[in-house]
C-alpha positions in Angstrom: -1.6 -10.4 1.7 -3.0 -7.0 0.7 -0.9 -4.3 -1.5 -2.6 -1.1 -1.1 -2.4 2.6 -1.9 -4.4 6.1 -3.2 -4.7 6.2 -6.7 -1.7 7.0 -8.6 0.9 6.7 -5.6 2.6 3.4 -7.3 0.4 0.6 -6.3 0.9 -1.1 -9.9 4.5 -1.2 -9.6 4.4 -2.3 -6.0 1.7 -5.1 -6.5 4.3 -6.6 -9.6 7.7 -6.6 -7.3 5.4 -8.2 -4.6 4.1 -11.0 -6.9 7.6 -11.4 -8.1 9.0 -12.0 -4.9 6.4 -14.3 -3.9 7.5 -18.7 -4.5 5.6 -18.5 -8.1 8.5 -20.7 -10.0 7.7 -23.5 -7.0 3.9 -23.2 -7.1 1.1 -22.5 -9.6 0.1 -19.2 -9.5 -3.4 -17.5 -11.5 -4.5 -14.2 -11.4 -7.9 -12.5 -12.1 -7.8 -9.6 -14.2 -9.9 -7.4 -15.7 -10.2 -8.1 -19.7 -10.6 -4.4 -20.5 -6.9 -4.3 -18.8 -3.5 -5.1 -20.2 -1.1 -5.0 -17.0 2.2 -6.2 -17.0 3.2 -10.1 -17.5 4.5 -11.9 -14.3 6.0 -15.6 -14.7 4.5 -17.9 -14.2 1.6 -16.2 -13.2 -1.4 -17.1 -15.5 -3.9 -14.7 -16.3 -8.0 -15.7 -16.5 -9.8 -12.1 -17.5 -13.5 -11.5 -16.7 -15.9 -9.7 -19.2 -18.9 -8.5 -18.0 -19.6 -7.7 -22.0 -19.4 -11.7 -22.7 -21.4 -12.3 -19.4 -17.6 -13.7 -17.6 -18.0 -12.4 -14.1 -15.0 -12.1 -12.0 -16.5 -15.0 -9.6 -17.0 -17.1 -12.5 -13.7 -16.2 -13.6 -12.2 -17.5 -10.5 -14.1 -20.7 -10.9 -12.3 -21.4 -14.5 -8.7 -20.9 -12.9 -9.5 -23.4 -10.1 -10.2 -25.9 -12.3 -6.2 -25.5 -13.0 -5.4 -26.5 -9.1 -3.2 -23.4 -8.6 -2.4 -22.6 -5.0 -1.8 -19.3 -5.2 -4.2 -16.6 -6.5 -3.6 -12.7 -7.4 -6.2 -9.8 -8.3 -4.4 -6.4 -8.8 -7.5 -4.0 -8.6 -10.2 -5.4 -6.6 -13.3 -3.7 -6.2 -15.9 -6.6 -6.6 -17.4 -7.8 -3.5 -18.4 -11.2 -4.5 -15.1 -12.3 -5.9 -13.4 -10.5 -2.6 -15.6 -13.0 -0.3 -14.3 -15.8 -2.4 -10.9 -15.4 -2.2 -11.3 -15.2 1.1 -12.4 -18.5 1.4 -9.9 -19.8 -1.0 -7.3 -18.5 1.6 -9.2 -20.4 4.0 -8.5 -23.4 1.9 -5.0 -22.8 2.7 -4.5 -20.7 -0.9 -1.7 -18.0 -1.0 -4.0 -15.1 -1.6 -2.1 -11.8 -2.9 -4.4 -8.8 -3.9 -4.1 -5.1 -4.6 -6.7 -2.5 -3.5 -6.4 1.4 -3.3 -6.8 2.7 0.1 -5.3 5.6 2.0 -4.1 3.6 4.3 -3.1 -0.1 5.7 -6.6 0.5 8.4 -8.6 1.6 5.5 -7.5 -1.3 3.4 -8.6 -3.8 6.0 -12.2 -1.7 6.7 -12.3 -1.7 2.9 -12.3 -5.3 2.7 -14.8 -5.9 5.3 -17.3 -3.4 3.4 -16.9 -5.8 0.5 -18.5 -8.1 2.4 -15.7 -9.9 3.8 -16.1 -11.3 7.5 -14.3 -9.9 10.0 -14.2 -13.4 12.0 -12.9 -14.9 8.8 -10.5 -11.9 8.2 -8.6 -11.9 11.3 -7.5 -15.8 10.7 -6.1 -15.6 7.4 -5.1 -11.6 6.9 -1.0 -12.2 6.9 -0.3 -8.3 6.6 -1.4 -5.5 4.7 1.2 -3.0 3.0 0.4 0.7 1.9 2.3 3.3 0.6 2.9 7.0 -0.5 4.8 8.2 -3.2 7.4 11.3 -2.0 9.0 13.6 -4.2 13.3 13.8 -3.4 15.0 17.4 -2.9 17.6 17.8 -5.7 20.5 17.6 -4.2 22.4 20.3 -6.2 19.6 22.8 -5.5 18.0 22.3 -2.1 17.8 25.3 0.1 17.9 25.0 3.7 16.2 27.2 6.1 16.1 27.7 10.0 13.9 25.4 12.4 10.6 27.3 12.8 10.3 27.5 16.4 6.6 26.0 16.6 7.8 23.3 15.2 10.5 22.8 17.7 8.0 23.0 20.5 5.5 20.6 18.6 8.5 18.2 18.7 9.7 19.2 21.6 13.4 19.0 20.7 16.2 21.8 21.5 16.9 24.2 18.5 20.6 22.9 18.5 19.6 19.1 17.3 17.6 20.3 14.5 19.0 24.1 13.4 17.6 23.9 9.9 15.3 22.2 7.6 15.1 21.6 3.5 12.9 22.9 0.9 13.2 22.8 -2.6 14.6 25.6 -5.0 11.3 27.7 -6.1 13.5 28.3 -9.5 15.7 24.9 -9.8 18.4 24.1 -11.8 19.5 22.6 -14.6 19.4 19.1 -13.1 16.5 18.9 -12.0 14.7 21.1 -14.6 13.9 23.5 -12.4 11.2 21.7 -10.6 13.5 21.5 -7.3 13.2 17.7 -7.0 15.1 14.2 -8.4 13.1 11.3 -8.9 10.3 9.8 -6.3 10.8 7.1 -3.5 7.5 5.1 -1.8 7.4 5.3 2.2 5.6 2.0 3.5 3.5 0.9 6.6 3.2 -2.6 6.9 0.0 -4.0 9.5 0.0 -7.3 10.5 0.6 -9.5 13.6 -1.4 -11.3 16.5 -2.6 -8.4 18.2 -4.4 -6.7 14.6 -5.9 -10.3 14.6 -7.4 -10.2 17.4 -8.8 -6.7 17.2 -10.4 -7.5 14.1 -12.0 -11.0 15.6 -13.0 -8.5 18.5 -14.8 -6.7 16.1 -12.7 -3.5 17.0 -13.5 0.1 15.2 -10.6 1.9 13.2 -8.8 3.5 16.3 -8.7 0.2 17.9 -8.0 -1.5 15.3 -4.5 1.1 14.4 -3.6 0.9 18.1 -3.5 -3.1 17.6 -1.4 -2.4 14.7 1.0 0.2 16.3 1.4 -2.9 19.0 2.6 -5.0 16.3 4.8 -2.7 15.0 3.3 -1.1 12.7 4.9 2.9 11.7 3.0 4.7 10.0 3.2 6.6 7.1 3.3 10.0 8.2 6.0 9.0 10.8 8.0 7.4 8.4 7.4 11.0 6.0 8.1 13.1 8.5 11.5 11.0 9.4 12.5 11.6 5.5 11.3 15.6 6.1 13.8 15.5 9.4 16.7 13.8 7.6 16.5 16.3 4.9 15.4 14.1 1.9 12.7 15.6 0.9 10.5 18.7 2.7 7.8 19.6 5.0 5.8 20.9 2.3 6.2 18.2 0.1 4.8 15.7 3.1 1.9 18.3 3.2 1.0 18.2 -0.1 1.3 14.2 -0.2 -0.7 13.5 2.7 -3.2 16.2 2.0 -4.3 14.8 -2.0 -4.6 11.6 0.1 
């Protein structure tokens, strides 16, 4: 199961409550982390850290925490294309494989896998899902300003003016709630790949297109559909789905 995200759009935190909801206190669990990073403790989840300084690499890492028989893995930042291609196999082995990799998206996670060296034959039998996010900024609610529909983006909806008469934006001077920054807090908007259909594309040896299409069939919404509903329903604003989806 893959956690993924752009840099600084909450993957940390997501990758923990993940983790945490996963049946650690009814089976060992290890991870492999980084020894130049401190992350957060998770119970019962025991940390082996690599150091390439001492001559640990993260595959030899991984060898040391098998010798504790755990059947379920974790890696919160994976970059290193050796240790990807072994936990791969491990989840071949019938290991509960959890991992956390930034990507702009749930597609790009998978193709990002794959470039690590990852088989795509092997990837489409034990890939359970991936999950991706975005970070979006809230409208204050005190503040907000609404405005009228633009009529462009009516017709690029192609909705009547009457079922969507005005939009939000936030307050370009603020108030004393939200420090005059026009927004309250932050809330993540998911897409979540996974089912037969992705499988199948990636044993196909599909290309990104094919391989989103697969996904949509499975279920899949994706990110800037599920932004653009928040945008809609007036919790946060066009501008600020913009400016998310443009740094990513």
């Amino acid at each position: 199961f893959v956690v993924s995200s752009p840099a600084a759009s909450g993957l940390t935190t997501s990758f923990d409550i993940v983790v945490g909801a996963a049946d650690r206190l009814l089976r060992d669990f290890v991870s492999i982390e980084d020894g130049l990073v401190t992350p957060r403790e998770i119970q019962n989840v025991k940390p082996f850290k690599w150091d390439l300084r001492q001559g640990l690499s993260p595959v030899a890492t991984l060898e040391l925490a098998m010798r504790e028989y755990p059947s379920g893995i974790v890696t919160r930042d994976l970059m290193d294309g050796p240790l990807a291609v072994e936990l791969a196999k491990q989840a071949s082995n019938q290991r509960f494989v959890i991992l956390g990799l930034q990507a702009v998206d749930a597609i790009d996670a998978i193709e990002k896998l794959i470039a690590l060296g990852v088989p795509r034959e092997s990837l489409g039998k034990i890939l359970l899902g991936v999950v991706s996010q975005r970070l979006v900024r809230r409208l204050c609610p005190k503040c907000l300003e609404e405005y009228p529909t633009p009529p462009e983006f009516l017709a690029k909806l192609r909705i009547p003016a009457e079922r969507l008469p005005t939009l939000r934006r936030q307050s370009k001077i603020g108030c004393p709630l939200c420090g005059g920054t026009g927004f309250m807090n932050r809330m993540a908007i998911f897409e979540v790949a996974s089912g037969e259909n992705l499988r199948r594309a990636l044993a196909g040896k599909a290309d990104r297109n094919v391989l989103r299409q697969a996904a949509l069939k499975d279920g899949m919404k994706q990110l800037k559909d599920e932004g653009m509903a928040l945008a809609l329903k007036g919790t946060t604003s066009m501008e600020e789905m913009q400016r998310v989806f443009k740094s990513g």
